[in-house]
N, C-alpha and C positions, 0 to 999 in steps of 0.2 A: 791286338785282339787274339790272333792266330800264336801267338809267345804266352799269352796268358794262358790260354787253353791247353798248350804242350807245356808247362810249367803246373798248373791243376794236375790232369794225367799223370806227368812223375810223379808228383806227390801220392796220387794210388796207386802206382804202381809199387810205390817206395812203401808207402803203410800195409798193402797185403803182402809183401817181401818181407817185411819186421814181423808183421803177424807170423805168416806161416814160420817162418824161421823160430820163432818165441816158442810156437806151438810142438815145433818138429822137436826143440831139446828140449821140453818137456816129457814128450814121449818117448822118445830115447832115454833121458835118465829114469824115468820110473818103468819103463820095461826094462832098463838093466839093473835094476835094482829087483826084480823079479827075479831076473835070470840068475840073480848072484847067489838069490835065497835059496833056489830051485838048488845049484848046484853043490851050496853047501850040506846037502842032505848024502851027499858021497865023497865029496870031495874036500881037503882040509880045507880050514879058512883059507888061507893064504892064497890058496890054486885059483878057489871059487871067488875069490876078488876079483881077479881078472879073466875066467872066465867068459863071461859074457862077450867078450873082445871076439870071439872064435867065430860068433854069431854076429855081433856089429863091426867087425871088422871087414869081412869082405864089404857089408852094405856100405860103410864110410867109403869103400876102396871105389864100390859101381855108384856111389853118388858123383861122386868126385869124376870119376870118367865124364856119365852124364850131364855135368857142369861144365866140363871141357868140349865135349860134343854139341852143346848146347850153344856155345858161345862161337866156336869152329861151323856152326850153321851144319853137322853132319849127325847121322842115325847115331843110337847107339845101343839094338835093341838086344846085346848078350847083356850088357849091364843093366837094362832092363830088366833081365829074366836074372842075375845075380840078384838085384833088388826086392823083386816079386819071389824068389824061393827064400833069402835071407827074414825076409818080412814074414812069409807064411813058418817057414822056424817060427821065428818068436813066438808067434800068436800059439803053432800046437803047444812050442814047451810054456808058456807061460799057463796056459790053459789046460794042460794035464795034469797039473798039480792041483786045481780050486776044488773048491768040494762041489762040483758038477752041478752045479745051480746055475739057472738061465743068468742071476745076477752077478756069478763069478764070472762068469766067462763074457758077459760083455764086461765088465770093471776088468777082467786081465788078458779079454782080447783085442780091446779097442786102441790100447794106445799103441800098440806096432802099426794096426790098420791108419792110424793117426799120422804115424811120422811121416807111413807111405802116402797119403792124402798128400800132406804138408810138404814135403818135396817136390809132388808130381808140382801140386800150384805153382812154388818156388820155381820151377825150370818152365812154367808155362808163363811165368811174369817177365822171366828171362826172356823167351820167344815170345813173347807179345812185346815186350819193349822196343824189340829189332824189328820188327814188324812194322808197328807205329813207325819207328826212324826209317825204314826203307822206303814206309808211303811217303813220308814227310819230304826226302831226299827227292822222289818221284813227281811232286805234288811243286817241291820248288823249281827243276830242271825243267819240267811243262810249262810254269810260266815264263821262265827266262830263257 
């Protein structure tokens, strides 16, 4: 019964891990596909292809820390704040270019605020899983 129930559990853990993760690179290509537009208005093609790298590249660099801290059971609130200033980038520059309508700016500020949602879940599905397994580990050591 107690295998059935920690065998349910992965499996949502495992289905909101795939969600958020589906959703994250979602968001990430179609804001970098913003950013590409945005910066082809100065910069040659070529340049503005990659681009957007300048701005999701550090966030790829503090996701990836925070996954690593995450799983290390340790803070990691500078990549944090890399994450939260990279994300708020996107959203001014994606949204300084729309034609300043309430419906541009959620249509081209939501999906940065999106990826940052979709992350945060992702590393909280990660700390919830270890969580459950440390009760679990707790849970069998007190009976035996």
């Amino acid at each position: 019964m107690a295998a059935q129930r920690i065998s349910h559990v992965t499996v949502l853990f495992a289905a909101i891990a795939v969600c958020a993760a589906c959703l994250l690179g979602w968001s990430i290509t179609y804001t970098y596909g913003q950013l590409r537009t945005i910066a082809e208005f100065v910069l040659p093609a070529q340049l503005a292809l990659w681009w957007p790298l300048t701005v999701y590249g550090p966030w790829f660099v503090a996701a990836l820390s925070i996954l690593r801290a995450t799983v290390q059971h340790q803070p990691a609130p500078r990549s944090w704040g890399v994450l939260l200033v990279t994300s708020a980038l996107a959203v001014a520059l994606c949204v300084s270019h729309s034609s300043h309508s309430a419906l541009a700016f959620v249509t081209l500020g939501i999906p940065p605020i999106t990826a940052l949602v979709c992350f945060w879940e992702l590393v909280g599905q990660l700390s919830s899983k270890h969580r459950a397994r440390k009760g679990a580990h707790a849970q069998q050591r007190s009976k035996g």
